[in-house]
C-alpha positions in Angstrom: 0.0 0.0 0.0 1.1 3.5 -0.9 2.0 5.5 2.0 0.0 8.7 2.2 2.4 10.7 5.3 4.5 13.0 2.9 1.4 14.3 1.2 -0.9 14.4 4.0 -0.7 17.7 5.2 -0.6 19.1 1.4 -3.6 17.5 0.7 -5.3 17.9 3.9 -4.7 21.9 3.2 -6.2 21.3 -0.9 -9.1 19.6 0.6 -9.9 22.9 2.6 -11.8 20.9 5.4 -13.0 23.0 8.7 -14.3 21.2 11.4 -17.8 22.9 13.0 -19.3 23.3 17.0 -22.3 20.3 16.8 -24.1 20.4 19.4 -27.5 18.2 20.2 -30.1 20.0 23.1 -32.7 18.0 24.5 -32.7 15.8 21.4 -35.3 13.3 22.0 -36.7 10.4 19.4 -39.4 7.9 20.3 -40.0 5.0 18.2 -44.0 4.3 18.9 -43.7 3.4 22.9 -39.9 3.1 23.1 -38.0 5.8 23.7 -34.6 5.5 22.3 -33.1 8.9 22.8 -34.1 10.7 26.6 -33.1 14.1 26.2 -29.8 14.0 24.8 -27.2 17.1 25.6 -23.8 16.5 23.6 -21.2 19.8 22.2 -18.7 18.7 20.4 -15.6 21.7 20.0 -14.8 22.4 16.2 -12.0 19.7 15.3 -13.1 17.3 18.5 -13.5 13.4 17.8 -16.0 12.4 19.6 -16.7 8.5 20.1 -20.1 7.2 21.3 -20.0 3.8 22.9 -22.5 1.5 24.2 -24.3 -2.0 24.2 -26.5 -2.7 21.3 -29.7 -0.8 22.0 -28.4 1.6 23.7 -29.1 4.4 21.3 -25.6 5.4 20.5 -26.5 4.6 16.0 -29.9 6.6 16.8 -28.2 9.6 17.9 -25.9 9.1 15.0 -28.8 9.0 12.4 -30.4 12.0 13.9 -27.2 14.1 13.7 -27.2 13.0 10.0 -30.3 13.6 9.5 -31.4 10.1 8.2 -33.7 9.9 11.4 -36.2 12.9 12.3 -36.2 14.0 16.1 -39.1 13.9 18.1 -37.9 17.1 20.0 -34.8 18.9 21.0 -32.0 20.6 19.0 -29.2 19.6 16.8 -26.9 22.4 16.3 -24.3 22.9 13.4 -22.0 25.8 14.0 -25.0 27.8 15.8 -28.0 26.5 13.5 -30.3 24.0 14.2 -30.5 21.8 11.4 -33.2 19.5 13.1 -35.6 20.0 10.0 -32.6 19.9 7.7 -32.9 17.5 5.1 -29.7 14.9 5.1 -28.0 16.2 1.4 -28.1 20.2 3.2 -26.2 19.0 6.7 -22.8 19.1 5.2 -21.8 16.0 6.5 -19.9 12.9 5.4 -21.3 9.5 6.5 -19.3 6.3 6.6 -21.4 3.0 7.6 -19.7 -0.5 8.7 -21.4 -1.7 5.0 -18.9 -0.2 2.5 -21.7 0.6 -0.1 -19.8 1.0 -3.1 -21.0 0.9 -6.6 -19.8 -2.2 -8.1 -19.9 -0.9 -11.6 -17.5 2.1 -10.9 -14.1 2.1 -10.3 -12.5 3.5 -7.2 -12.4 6.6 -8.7 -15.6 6.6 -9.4 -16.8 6.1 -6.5 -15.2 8.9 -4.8 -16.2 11.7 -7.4 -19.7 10.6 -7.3 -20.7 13.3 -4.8 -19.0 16.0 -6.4 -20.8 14.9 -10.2 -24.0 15.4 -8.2 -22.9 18.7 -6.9 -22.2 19.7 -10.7 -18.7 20.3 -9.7 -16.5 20.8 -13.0 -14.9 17.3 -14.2 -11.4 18.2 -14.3 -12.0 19.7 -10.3 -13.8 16.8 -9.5 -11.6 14.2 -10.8 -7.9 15.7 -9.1 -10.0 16.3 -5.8 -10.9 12.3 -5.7 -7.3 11.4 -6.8 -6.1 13.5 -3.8 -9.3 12.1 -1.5 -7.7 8.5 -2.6 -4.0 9.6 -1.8 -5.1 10.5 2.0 -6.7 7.3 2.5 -3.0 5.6 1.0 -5.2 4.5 -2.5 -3.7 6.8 -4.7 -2.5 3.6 -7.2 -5.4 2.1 -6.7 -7.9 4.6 -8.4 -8.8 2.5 -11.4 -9.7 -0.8 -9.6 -13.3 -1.8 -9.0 -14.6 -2.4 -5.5 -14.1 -6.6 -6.2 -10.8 -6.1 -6.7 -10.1 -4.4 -3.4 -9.7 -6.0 -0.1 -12.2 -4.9 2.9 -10.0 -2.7 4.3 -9.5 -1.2 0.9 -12.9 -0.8 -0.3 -13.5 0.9 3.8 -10.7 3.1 2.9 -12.5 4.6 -0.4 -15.4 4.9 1.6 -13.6 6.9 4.3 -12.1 8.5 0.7 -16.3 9.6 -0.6 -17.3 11.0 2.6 -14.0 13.1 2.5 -13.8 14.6 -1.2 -16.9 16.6 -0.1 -15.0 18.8 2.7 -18.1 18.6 5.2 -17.9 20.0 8.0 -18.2 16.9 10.3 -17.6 13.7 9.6 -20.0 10.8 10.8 -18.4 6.8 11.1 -21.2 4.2 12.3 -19.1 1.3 13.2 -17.4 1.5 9.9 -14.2 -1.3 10.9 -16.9 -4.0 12.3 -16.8 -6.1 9.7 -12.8 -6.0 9.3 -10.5 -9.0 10.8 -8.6 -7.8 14.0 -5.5 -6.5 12.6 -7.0 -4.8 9.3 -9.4 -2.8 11.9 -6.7 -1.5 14.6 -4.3 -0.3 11.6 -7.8 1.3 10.0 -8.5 2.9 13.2 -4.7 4.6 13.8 -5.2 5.7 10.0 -8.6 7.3 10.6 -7.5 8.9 13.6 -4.4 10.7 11.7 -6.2 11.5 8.4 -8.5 13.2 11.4 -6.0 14.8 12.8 -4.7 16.5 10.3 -7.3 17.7 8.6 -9.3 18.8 12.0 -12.3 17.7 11.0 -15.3 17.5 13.8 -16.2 13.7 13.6 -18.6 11.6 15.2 -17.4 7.9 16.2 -20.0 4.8 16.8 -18.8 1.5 18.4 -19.7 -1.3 20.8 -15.8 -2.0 20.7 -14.0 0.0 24.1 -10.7 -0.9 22.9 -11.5 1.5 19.6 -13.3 4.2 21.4 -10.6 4.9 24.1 -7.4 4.2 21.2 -9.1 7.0 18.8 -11.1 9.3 20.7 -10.2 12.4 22.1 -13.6 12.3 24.8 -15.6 9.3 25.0 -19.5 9.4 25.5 -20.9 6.0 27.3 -24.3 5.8 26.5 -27.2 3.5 28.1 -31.0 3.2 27.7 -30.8 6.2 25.8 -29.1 8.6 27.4 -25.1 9.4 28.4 -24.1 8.0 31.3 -21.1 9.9 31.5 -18.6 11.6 28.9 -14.7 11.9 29.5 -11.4 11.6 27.9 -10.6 7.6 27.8 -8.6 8.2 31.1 -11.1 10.0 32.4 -13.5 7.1 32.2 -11.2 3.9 33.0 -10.1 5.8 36.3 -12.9 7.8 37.8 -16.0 6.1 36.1 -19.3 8.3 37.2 -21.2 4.8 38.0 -20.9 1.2 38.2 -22.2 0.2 34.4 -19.3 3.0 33.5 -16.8 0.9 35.6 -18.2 -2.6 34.2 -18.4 -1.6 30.9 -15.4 0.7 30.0 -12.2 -1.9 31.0 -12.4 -5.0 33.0 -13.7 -4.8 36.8 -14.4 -7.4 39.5 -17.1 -7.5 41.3 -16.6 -7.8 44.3 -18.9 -8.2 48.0 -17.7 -5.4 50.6 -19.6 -3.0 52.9 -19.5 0.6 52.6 -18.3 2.3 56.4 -17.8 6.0 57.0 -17.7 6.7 53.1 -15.3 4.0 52.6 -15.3 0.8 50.9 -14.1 -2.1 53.2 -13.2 -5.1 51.1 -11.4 -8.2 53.1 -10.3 -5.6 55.6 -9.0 -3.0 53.4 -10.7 0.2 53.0 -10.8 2.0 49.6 -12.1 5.2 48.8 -15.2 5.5 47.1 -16.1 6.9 43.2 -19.2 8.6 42.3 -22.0 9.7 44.6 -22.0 9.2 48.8 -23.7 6.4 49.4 -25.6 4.9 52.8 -23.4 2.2 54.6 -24.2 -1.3 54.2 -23.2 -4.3 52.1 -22.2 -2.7 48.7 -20.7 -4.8 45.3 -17.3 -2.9 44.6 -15.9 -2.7 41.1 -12.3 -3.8 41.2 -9.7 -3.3 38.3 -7.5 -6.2 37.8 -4.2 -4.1 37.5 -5.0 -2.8 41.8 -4.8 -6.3 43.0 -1.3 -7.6 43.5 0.1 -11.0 43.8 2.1 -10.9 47.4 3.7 -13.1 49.9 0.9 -12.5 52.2 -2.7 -10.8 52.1 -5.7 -12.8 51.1 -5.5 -16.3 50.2 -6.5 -17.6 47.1 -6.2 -20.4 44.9 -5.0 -19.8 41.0 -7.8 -21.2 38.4 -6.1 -19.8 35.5 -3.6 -17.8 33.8 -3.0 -16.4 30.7 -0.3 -15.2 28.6 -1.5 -11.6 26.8 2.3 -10.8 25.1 3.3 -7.5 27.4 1.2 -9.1 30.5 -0.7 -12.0 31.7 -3.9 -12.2 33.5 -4.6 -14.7 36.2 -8.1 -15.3 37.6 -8.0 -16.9 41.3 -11.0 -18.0 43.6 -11.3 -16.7 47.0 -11.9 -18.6 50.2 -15.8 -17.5 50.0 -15.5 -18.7 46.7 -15.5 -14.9 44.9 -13.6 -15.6 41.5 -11.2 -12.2 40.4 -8.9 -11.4 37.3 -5.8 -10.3 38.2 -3.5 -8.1 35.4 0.2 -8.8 36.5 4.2 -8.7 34.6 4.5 -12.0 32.8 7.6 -12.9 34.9 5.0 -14.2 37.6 4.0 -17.4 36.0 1.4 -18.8 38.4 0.3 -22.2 37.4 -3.7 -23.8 38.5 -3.7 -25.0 41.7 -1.3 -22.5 43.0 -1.5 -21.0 46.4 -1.2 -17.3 46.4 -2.5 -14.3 48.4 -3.3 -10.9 47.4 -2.9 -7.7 47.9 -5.6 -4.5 47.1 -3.2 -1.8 45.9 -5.7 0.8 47.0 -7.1 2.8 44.5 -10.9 4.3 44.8 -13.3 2.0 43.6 -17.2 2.3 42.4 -19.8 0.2 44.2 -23.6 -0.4 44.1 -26.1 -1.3 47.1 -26.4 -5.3 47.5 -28.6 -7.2 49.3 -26.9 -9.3 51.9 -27.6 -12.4 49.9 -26.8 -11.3 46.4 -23.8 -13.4 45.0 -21.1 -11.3 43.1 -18.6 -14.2 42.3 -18.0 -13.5 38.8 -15.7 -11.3 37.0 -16.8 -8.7 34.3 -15.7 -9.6 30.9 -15.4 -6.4 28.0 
């Protein structure tokens, strides 16, 4: 593949992209009884990329389509550098869509395929055509202009998507799950490429995924979403260390939960008291959320028995069962090779931790899993 780095900036400055303020007020959408948008507030800075993230129904592709205006709102504002463009139709936003379904016309060639929203904004042909040869050379196409989209790999034929929303210069740029369908290592070098075609040409952009790993590598904040509304928003560090409540914690990173009580504001778990994220909370038996990287492997501490370990290249993960028969993942150097049936004890490193009431009964052996 033809590396697009030397030319990048020069075309990012011929392709005259300006990224826009978006904001969504109160945006609210209703389909029949279910509402799948509760009064959505979102502002995005001019440039920003923004990454919604959430379990599948959580409205995080609704609020998506609304922004692009594929999906009406039932009320609320959606805001494009000061203008609400609620009532907008789609092809008047100014905004470039890319969907996890490349869509690309089979009959036309790559080029093709990226001038075809300039030929339906009557721009000239000899404009149109150097503007998608230097849409193809961002994406790292540039050689590969005259192929059609079965002679292109996945990755390729995402990358001339990425290519037709980008010829346009809109002012934000929208990505709905566009690396889903892509094997692991295709997706992860798409991502990195996205994110510094992005960069340079500052374009406001708009991120969907279930996948964590993608929303915390690419984005600059990082909106959780669930049952319609943002749970929290955050820059990926933000989120992993100081989640605003426990479905943050369980579902941004890997957490144990674990049975404790809540004392005086803190969170006592076998003896050692943590401090407590989020909101005060009455005392009582509470389920803490636990990240595997704050519990250590020591000579002494709280004895447990290794169930498994496994090697993850720069670490390994062990999961261990308590004596009250709690199962937690530990993240550890690989040079501590525990093996099943291993006797160890444990140590809480100490950091503040989320929790939830429990009832006294509830079991909470079990180990979240992203």
């Amino acid at each position: 593949m033809t590396s697009s780095i030397p030319i990048a900036t020069t075309i990012a400055s011929s392709l005259g992209v300006e990224g826009a303020t978006v904001e969504l007020i109160g945006v609210v959408k209703d389909y029949g009884s279910h509402r799948a948008l509760n009064s959505i507030d979102l502002k995005i800075k001019p440039g920003e990329f923004i990454a919604l993230l959430g379990p599948s129904g959580c409205g995080k592709t609704t609020a998506l389509r609304a922004l692009s205006g594929l999906e009406l709102v039932n009320g609320g504002q959606i805001l494009i550098d000061g203008v609400d463009v609620a009532a907008v139709p789609t092809n008047k936003r100014d905004i470039g869509m890319v969907f996890q379904s490349y869509s690309l016309f089979p009959h036309m060639t790559s080029l093709e395929n990226v001038e075809f929203g300039l030929r339906m904004r009557k721009v000239a042909k000899d404009e149109r055509r150097s503007r998608a040869l230097e849409a193809l050379q961002m994406v790292g196409l540039g050689t590969f202009a005259e192929r059609f989209a079965h002679q292109l790999s996945g990755g390729q034929q995402q990358r001339v998507a990425l290519a037709r929303a980008l010829v346009t210069r809109p002012r934000v740029l929208l990505l709905d799950e566009p690396l889903s369908a892509l094997d692991a290592k295709v997706r992860v070098s798409l991502r990195d490429e996205i994110r510094r075609i992005q960069t340079e040409l500052g374009i406001t952009t708009v991120f969907v995924t279930h996948d964590q790993e993608e929303a915390l590598a690419v984005a600059d904040r990082v909106a959780v979403m669930k049952d319609g509304v943002i749970e929290q928003i955050g820059t990926p560090e933000e989120l992993y260390t100081t989640p605003a409540s426990p479905f943050v914690a369980d579902f941004v990173g890997l957490s144990n939960r674990v049975s404790a009580e809540l004392s005086g504001g803190k969170v006592v778990v076998h003896g050692k008291k943590l401090d407590l994220l989020g909101e005060p909370m009455p005392d009582g038996p509470v389920t803490a959320y636990i990240r595997p990287e704050d519990v250590a492997i020591e000579g002494k501490g709280i004895p447990a028995t290794v169930v498994a370990s496994s090697f993850l290249g720069s670490l390994r993960r062990t999961q261990v069962v308590l004596d009250d028969g709690s199962l937690l993942s530990i993240q550890h150097d690989v040079d501590t090779r525990p093996q099943p049936g291993d006797a160890v004890f444990l140590r809480l490193k100490g950091a503040p931790v989320s929790a939830v009431p429990r009832t006294v009964n509830a079991p909470v052996a079990e180990v979240a899993v992203p």
